[in-house]
N, C-alpha and C positions, 0 to 999 in steps of 0.2 A: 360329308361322306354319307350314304345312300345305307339303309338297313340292309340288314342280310334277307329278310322276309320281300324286298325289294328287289335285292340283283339277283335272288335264285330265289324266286319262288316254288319252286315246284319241288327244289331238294329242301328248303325250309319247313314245306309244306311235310315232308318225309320222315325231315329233322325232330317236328311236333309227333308226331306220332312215335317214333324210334330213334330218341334221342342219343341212344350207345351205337350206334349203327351208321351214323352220317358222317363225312368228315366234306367242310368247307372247302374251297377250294383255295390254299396257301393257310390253312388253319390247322389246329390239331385236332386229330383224331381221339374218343373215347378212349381208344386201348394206349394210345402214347398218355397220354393226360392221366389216367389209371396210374399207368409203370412210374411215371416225373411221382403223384404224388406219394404214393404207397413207398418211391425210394426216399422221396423228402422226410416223412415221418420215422421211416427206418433209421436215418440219419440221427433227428431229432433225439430219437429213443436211445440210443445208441450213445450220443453226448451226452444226455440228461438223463441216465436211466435212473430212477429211484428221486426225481425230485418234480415240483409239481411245476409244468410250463403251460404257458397259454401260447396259443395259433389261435392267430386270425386271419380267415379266408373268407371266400365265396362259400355260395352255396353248392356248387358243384364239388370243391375239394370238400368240402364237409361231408356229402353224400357220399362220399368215395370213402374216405376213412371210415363212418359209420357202419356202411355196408361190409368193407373187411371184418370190421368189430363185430360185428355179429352175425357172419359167413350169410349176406344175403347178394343174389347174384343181383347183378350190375342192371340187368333191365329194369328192374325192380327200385332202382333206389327212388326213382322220381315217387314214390307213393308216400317218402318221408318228406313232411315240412320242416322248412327253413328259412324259416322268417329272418327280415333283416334284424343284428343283433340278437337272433338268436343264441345261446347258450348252449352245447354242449359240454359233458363233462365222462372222458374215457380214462378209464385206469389200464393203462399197459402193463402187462407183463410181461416176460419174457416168452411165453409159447400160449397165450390166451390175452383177450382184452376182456374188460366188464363197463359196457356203458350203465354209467349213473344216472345221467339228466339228458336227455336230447331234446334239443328248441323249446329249452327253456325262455322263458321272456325274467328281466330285469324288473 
C-alpha cells in the first residue's frame, strides 16, 4: 500500500503544515478523532474515578488529552513532544485536570 504523502500529495503537503484541518479521503477527520477521544477518556474517568489507570496510545490521542488538560487549542498541540514511550502523567478531576509529567522518558 502506497503512503499517504504518495496518493495525495498536495493535501499531505496541506496536512504538514495544518494538521487539525485536513481530513484524508475515507479517513478521520481532527474534530471526529477529537470527540472519539475526549468521549474515550470521559468514559474511562467515569469507570475509574478516584483510582490510578494507565492508557496507552499514540501520539496524536496523547496531544488531544494534554491539550484539553490544560485548555490549549487544538492547532497548537503539535508544538508538545511525544516521543515514543513517552510518559505522561494527568490527575483528573471532576471539573479540572493537573498535568504532572508530560514526555517523560523511562
Amino acid at each position: 500500500m502506497r503512503k499517504a504523502a504518495e496518493r495525495f500529495p498536495h493535501l499531505y503537503q496541506r496536512w504538514m503544515r495544518q494538521p487539525t484541518e485536513v481530513k484524508f479521503p475515507g479517513g478521520e477527520g481532527f474534530a471526529e478523532m477529537k470527540v472519539r477521544v475526549l468521549d474515550a477518556i470521559s468514559v474511562i474517568h467515569a469507570v475509574h474515578s478516584g483510582h490510578t489507570v494507565a492508557v496507552v496510545s499514540h501520539g496524536g490521542v496523547n496531544r488531544i488529552v494534554l491539550a484539553e488538560a490544560l485548555g490549549i487549542d487544538a492547532r497548537s498541540i503539535f508544538h508538545m513532544d511525544q516521543s515514543h514511550a513517552g510518559v505522561n502523567i494527568v490527575d483528573d478531576y471532576d471539573d479540572y485536570s493537573i498535568v504532572r509529567l508530560m514526555n517523560g522518558a523511562c
